[in-house]
C-alpha positions, -999 to 999 in steps of 0.1 A, spaced: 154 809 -322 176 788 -348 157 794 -382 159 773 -415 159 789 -453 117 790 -449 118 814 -419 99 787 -396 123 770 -368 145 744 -371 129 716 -353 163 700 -352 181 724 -331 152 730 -307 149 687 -304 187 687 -296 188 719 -276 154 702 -251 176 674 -248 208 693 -237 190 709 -211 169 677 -199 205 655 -194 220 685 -177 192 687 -155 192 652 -144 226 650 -141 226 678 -121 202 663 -97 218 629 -101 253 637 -99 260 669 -87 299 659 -86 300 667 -123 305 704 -108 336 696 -87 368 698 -94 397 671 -89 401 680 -54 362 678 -49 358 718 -40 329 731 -54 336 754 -90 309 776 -88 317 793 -124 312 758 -138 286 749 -123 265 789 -134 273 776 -168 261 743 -165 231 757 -149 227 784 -179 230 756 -203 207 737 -188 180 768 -185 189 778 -224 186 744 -236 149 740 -217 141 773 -229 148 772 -264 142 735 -267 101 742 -258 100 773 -280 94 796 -246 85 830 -266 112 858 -257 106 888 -266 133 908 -255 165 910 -277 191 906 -249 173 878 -230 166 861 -263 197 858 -273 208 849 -230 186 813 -234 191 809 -272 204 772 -285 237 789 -294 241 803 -255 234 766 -244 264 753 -267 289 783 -258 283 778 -220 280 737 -222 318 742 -241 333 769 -213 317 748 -184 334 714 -198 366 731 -205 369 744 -173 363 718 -155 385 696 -176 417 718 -171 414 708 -132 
């Protein structure tokens, strides 16, 4: 969980990290293409990140209490950014 200099969470990052995961879930839904590549075969490493993104965005957007080190740090706001970036760039260098 992103925290500010107080200790208490930064309702900024957990606002932006809810949204993330809200537009990648309806997109998802909406447009599945989004996972295709340029020859319209399915790219199913971009689409487990887009699908992590979207989870770690939901996840750490509603402040879902995680315990555990490892899966803390799996749906954290900074897992949603690093897999949103690796899913975009590899589908972009289709």
């Amino acid at each position: 969980m992103d925290l500010n200099a107080s200790g208490r969470p930064d309702p900024g990052a957990r606002l932006l990290s809810l949204v993330t995961g809200a537009l990648l879930a309806v997109l998802l839904v909406a447009r599945p293409e989004i996972a295709l590549d340029r020859w319209g075969a399915a790219d199913p490493l971009a689409a487990l990140w887009l699908l992590w993104s979207m989870l770690a965005g939901l996840a750490s957007g509603t402040g879902w209490p995680l315990r555990r080190g490892a899966l803390r740090q799996l749906l954290s706001s900074e897992a949603c950014l690093i897999t949103l970036v690796l899913a975009f760039l590899r589908l972009a260098t289709h």
